[in-house]
C-alpha positions in Angstrom: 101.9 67.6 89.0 103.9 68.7 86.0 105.2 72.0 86.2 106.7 74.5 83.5 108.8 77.2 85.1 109.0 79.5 82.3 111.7 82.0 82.9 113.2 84.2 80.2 115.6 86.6 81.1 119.8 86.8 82.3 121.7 83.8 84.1 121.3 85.5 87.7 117.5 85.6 87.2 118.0 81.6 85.9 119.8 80.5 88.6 117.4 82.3 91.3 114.8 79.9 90.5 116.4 76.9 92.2 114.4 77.3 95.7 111.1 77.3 93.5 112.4 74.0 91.4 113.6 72.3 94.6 110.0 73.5 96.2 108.6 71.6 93.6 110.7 68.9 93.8 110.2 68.4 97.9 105.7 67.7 96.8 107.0 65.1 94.1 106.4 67.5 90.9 108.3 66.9 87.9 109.6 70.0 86.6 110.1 71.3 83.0 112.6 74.8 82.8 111.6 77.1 79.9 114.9 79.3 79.6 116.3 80.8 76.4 118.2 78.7 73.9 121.4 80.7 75.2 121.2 80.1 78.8 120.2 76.1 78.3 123.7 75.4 79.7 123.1 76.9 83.2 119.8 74.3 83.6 122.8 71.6 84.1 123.4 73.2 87.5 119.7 73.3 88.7 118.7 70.5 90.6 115.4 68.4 90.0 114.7 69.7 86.5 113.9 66.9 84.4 113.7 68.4 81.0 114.6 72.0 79.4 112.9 73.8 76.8 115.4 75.9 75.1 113.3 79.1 73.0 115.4 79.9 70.1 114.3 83.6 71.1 116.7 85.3 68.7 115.6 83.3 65.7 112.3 84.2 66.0 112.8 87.6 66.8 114.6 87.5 63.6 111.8 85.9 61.5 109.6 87.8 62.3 111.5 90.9 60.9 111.8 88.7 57.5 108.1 86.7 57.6 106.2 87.3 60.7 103.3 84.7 59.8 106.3 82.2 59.1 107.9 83.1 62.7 104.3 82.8 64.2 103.7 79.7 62.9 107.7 78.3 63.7 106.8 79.9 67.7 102.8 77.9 67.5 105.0 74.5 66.3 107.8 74.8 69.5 104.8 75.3 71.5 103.1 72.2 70.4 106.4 69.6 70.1 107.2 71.1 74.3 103.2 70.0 74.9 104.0 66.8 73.7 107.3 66.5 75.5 106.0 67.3 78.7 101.9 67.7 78.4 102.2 70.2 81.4 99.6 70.5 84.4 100.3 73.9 85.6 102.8 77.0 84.0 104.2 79.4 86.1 105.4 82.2 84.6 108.1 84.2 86.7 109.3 86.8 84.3 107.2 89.8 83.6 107.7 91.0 79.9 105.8 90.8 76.9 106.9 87.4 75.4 106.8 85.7 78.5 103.7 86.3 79.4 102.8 85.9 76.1 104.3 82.2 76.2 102.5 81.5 79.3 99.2 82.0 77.5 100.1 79.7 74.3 102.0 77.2 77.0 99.0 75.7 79.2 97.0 72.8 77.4 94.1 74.4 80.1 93.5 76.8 82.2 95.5 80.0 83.1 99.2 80.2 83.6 100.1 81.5 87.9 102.5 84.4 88.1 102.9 86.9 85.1 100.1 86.4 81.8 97.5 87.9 79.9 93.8 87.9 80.3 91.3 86.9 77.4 92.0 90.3 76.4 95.2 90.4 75.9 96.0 92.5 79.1 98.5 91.7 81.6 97.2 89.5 84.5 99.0 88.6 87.3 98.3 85.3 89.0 98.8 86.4 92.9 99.2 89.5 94.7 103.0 88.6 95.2 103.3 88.7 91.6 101.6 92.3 91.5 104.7 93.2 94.3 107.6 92.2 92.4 106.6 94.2 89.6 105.5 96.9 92.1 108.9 97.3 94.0 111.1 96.9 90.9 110.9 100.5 90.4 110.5 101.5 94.3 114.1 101.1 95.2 113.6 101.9 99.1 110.9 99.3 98.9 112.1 96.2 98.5 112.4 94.1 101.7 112.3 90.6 100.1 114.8 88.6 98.4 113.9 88.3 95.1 113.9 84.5 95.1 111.8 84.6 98.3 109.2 86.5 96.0 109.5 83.9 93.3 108.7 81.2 96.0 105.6 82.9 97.2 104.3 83.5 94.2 105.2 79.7 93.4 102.9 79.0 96.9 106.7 76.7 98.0 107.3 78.6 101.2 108.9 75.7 103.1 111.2 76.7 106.4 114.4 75.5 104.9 114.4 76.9 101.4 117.5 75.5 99.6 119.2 76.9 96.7 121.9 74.5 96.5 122.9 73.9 92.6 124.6 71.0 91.0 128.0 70.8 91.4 129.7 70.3 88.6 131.7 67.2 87.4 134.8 65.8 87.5 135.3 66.7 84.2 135.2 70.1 84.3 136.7 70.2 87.8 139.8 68.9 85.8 139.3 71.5 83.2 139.3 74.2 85.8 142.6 72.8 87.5 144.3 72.8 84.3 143.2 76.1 83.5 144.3 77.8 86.2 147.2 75.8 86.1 148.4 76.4 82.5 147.2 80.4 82.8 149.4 80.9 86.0 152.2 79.4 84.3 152.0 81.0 80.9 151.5 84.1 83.0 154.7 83.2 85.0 153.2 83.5 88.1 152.4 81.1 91.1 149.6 81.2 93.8 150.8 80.0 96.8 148.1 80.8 99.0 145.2 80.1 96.2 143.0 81.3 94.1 140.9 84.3 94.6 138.0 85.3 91.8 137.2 88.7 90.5 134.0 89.1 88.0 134.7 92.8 86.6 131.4 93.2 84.6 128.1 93.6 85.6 124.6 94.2 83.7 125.7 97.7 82.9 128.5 100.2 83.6 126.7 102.1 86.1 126.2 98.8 88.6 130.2 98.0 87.6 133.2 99.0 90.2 135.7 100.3 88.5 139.1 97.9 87.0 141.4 100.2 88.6 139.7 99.6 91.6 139.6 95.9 91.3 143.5 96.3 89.8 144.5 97.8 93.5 142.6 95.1 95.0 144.6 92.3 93.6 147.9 94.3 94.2 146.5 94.0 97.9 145.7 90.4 98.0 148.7 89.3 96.1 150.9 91.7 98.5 149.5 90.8 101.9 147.5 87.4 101.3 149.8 85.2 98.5 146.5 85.6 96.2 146.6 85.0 92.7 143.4 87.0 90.9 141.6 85.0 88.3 139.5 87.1 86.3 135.8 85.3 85.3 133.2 86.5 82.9 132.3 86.1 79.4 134.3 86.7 76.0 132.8 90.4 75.7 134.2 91.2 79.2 137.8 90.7 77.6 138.3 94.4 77.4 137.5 95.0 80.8 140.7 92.6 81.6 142.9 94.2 79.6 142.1 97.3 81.3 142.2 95.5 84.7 145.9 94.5 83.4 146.5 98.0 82.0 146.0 99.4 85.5 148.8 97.1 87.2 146.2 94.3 87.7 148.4 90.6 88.9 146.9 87.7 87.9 145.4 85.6 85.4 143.0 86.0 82.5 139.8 83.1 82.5 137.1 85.5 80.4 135.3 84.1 77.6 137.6 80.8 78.3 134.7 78.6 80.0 131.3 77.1 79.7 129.1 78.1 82.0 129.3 74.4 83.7 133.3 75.1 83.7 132.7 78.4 84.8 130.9 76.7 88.1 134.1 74.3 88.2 136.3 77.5 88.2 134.7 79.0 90.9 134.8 76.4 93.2 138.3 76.1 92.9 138.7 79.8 94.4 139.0 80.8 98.4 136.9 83.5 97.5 135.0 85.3 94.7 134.8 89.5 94.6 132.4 90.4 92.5 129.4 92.9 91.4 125.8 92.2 91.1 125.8 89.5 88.4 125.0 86.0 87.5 128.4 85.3 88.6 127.7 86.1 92.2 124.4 83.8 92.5 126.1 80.8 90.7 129.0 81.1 93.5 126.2 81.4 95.8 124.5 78.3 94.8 127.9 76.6 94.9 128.7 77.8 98.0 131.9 79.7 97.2 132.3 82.4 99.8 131.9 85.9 98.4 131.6 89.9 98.2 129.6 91.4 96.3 129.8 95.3 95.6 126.0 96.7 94.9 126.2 99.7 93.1 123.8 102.3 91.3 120.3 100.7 91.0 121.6 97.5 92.6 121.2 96.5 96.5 121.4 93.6 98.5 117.9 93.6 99.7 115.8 92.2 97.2 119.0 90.8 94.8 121.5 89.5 97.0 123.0 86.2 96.9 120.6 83.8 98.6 122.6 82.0 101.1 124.0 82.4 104.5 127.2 84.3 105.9 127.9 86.4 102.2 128.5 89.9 102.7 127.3 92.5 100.5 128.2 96.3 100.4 126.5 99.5 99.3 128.1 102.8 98.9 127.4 104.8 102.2 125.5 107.7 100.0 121.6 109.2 101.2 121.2 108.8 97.1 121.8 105.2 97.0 119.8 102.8 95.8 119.1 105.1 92.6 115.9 104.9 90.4 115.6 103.1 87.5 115.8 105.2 84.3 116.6 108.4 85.4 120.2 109.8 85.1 122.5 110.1 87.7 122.9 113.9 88.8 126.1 112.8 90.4 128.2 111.3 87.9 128.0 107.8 89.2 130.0 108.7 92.3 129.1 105.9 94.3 131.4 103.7 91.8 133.9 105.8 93.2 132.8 105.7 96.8 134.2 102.3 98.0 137.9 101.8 98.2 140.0 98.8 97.3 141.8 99.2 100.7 137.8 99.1 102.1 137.2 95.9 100.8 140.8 94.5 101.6 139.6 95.4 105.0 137.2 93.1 105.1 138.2 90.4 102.9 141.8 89.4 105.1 140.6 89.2 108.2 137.2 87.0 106.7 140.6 84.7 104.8 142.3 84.5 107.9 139.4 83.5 110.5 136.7 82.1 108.3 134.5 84.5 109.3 133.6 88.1 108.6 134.6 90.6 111.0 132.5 93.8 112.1 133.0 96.5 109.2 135.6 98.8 111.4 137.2 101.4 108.8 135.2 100.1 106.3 131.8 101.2 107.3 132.9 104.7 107.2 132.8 104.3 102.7 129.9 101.5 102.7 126.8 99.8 104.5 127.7 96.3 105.4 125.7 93.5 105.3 126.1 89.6 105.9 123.2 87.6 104.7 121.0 85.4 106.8 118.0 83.9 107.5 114.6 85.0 109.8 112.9 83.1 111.4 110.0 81.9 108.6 113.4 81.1 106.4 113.2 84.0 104.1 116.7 85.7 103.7 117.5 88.7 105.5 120.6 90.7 106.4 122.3 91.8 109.2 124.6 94.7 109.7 128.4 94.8 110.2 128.5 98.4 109.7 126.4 99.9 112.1 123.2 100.3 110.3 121.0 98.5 112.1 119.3 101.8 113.9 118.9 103.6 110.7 115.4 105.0 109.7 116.1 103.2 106.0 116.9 99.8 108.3 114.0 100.0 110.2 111.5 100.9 107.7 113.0 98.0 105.3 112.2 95.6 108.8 108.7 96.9 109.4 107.9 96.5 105.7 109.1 93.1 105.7 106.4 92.5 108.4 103.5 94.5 106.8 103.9 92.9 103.7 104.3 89.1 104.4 101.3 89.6 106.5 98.9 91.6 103.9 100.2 89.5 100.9 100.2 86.2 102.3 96.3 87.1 103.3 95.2 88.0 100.4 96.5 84.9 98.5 94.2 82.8 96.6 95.5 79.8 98.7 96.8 81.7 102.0 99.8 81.0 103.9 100.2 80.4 107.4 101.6 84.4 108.7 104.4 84.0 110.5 104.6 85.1 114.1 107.1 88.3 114.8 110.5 88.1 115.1 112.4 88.6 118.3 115.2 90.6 116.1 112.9 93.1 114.4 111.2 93.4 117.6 109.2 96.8 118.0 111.7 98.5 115.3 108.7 101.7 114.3 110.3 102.7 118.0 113.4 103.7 116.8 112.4 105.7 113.7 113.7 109.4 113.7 110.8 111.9 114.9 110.4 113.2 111.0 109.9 109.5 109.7 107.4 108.7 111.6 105.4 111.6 111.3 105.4 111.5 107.5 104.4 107.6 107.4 101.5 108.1 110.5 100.3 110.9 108.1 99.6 108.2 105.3 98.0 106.0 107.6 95.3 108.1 108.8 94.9 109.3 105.8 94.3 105.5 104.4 92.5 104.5 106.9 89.4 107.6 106.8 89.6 106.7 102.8 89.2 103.3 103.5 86.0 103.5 105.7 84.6 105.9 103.3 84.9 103.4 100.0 83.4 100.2 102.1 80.9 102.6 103.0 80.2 103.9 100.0 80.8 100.0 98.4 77.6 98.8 100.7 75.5 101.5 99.8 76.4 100.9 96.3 75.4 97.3 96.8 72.0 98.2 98.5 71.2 101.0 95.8 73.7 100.7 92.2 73.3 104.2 90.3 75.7 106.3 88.4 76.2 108.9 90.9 77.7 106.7 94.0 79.4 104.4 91.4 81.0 108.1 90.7 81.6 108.9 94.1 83.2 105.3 94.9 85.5 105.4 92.2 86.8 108.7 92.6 87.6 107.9 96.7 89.3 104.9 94.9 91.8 106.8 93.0 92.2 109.7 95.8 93.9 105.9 97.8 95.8 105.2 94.6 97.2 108.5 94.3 98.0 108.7 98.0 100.3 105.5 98.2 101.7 106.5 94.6 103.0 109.9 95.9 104.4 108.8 99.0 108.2 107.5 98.9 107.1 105.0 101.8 104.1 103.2 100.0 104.5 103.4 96.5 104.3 99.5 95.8 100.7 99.7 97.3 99.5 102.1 94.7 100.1 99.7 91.9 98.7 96.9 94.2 95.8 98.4 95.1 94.7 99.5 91.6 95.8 95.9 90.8 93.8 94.3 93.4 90.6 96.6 92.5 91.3 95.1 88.5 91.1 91.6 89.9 88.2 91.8 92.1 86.0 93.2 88.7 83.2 94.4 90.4 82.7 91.5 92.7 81.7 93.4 96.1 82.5 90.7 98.2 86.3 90.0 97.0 86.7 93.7 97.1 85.3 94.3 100.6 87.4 91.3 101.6 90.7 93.0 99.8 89.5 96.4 101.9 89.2 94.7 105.6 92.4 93.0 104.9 94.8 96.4 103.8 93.1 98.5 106.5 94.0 95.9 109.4 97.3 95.6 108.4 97.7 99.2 107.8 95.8 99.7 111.5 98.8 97.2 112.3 101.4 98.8 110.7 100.3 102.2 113.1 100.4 100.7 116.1 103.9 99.8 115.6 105.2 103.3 115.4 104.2 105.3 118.6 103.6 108.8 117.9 106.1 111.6 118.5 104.7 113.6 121.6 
């Protein structure tokens, strides 16, 4: 087939659709990448795309403040020239906004787009019940088990056992480039790097998500003391200021921002033992170069569901009951988990990891953050291991029993369903080990979903034997007592949205709805048996 991929947001989000292109790729699709004019550069480091549509999305948000029927009709004649380009068989759409789903409407010459679009109404569809998740668990920041990328592959229907992620790497040319950078910066810097190269990306999406330069200024003092590391400092011409300040606080090294393409910037990295850095871009395209990295996830950011999708990378989050925080709601702690992990922390981790290859069990460290190294279960979706100790925690655990509740009710109710994996050996029986108060407050849902779910098939057959007003009534209204009760409970708020979601889809058809109900109240009757009862 020919495939768009439209995907229209930052260079993390970009890069992250490499196991879905190389998916793809792997059943002999050819594979067009819809990505905003200033991002093109990054679809040079994504294998098996073989062309890129570039939106000039500023332009036309531009026009249309000046002539909107003149930007309408500049967006309807991109639309048409990328038909002709490529004469599509199939969009998906894997970012949720407006525009995009928008796009994915105007896009296909038939048919409807998968993942994110609109109806014939104009109302936001979504093409699978993954797609309903990611949206779901974007603003549920205890509930997000999966690797983004691992949603973007289900809802793609690629769920191969050896996902790779693997990006171009980049050419001689700017592998020269990079050398001579970092040669010509040391020296007009006047300082050597006898032991290499290590990378620090200071900025991240927003201040909150961002450790602090002073912190990353101690860090380098560390590395250049005790390892002979020379900091390079990556990022983008508007992260200049955070250099200076890096330099301000007594930062060594040497200043790369705003001084490479984003190709170069891939060149630069993988001239680098090791790249420190927050929850950015930056971090997945070392990922998908296979630089070896920390990341620091701070504030709304955790490794869970946007970590760096590859193995043995290790990821830390402040050790703080408030963290992951919501998003859109102001901190009531004055962003003290910036401030929670220490430079001598991460130094603790990051020697003994140059010295032996590998990373070492947290020690010290784990007393300041949670610990994880990235890996991979046994279906080939990404998961993480602790170094810190966590592994026994009631957030671990429920994050492991989720992870098994959800593949199984998701891939089920699939338009095309997915073989369920079997369970693994390393998440074996983990509803054992929650704390008495945890599992008591989950088991309360549960039989509380499961009464309401007998009484709305119930009422559903009788509905479908005698239709009148008054048990349409009653139906409805046990429907929304189920919504409300997964929306209010900080263990199952994703399956609120999905299940009013799922109720939307089915449109009144009895037998997709009472197929949707069998399949939530057997995996939720799964789900129970998993945590035994306190006595």
């Amino acid at each position: 087939m020919r495939r768009y991929i439209i995907n229209l947001t930052r260079l993390g989000d970009l890069l992250q659709t490499q196991a879905v292109i190389h998916g793809f790729a792997e059943q002999g699709d050819q594979v067009a990448l819809v990505c905003l004019e200033n991002f093109a550069g990054a679809a040079a480091l994504l294998r098996g795309v073989d062309q890129v549509a570039a939106l000039p999305g500023a332009a036309l948000l531009a026009g249309l403040d000046r002539d909107w029927p003149s930007a309408a009709a500049a967006l309807e004649d991109w639309v048409q020239a990328q038909r002709r380009a490529f004469m599509p068989d199939a969009v998906l759409n894997l970012t949720p906004t407006l525009p995009a789903r928008l796009l994915s409407r105007l896009l296909p010459p038939r048919g409807q787009a998968d993942g994110f679009s609109l109806d014939d109404h104009g109302f936001g569809q979504d093409g699978s019940p993954w797609a309903t998740y990611v949206q779901a668990v974007s603003a549920s920041r205890g509930c997000s088990p999966f690797n983004l990328v691992d949603s973007f592959r289900c809802m793609a229907g690629v769920t191969q056992r050896t996902p790779s992620s693997a990006l171009r790497h980049p050419g001689e040319e700017e592998q020269h480039h990079a050398r001579a950078l970092l040669e010509a910066a040391a020296r007009d810097a006047g300082q050597t790097a006898p032991a290499g190269f290590v990378a620090f990306q200071l900025g991240a999406s927003n201040d909150a998500r961002r450790w602090p330069t002073e912190s990353f200024a101690a860090l380098g003092r560390i590395l250049r003391e005790r390892a002979g590391l020379l900091p390079v400092l990556t990022g983008s011409a508007g992260e200049r200021p955070l250099a200076g300040r890096y330099f301000a606080h007594g930062g060594p090294g040497v200043d790369c921002t705003g001084r490479t393409t984003l190709p170069e910037l891939a060149a630069l990295l993988t001239q680098t033992r090791l790249l420190i850095t927050n929850d950015t871009g930056t971090m997945h395209l070392a990922a998908g170069l296979g630089v070896p990295l920390l990341a620091l996830f701070l504030a709304t950011a955790q490794p869970w569901d946007t970590g760096p999708y590859a193995e043995n990378l290790c990821c830390l989050e402040p050790r703080l009951d408030c963290h992951p925080c919501a998003f859109g709601k102001a901190c009531p702690h004055q962003g003290r988990c910036r401030q929670s992990i220490s430079a001598e922390a991460v130094a603790a981790l990051v020697l003994p990891r140059l010295d032996s290859g590998r990373w070492q069990p947290a020690g010290a460290a784990s007393e300041q953050a949670r610990v994880w190294l990235t890996c991979r279960d046994e279906s080939g979706f990404l998961n993480l291991v602790s170094l810190s100790g966590d592994e026994e925690t009631d957030r671990t655990l429920w994050v492991r029993l989720q992870r098994r509740f959800y593949r199984r009710l998701l891939d089920r109710l699939a338009p095309a369903p997915l073989p369920i994996p079997a369970n693994s050996a390393r998440d074996d029986r983990p509803g054992t080990k929650l704390s008495a108060g945890r599992r008591e407050r989950i088991l309360s849902v549960l039989d509380s979903a499961d009464g309401l779910l007998h009484l709305t098939r119930e009422q559903g057959r009788l509905l479908t034997v005698r239709p009148d007003a008054r048990g349409r009534q009653a139906f409805l209204a046990t429907c929304e007592r189920l919504g409300t009760l997964f929306s209010s409970s900080p263990d199952f708020l994703p399956l609120g949205l999905l299940w009013r979601s799922m109720l939307q889809e089915a449109g009144g058809n009895w037998a997709d709805t009472g197929r949707f109900f069998d399949a939530l109240r057997d995996e939720l009757r799964g789900l129970a048996l998993e945590i035994p009862r306190c006595s």
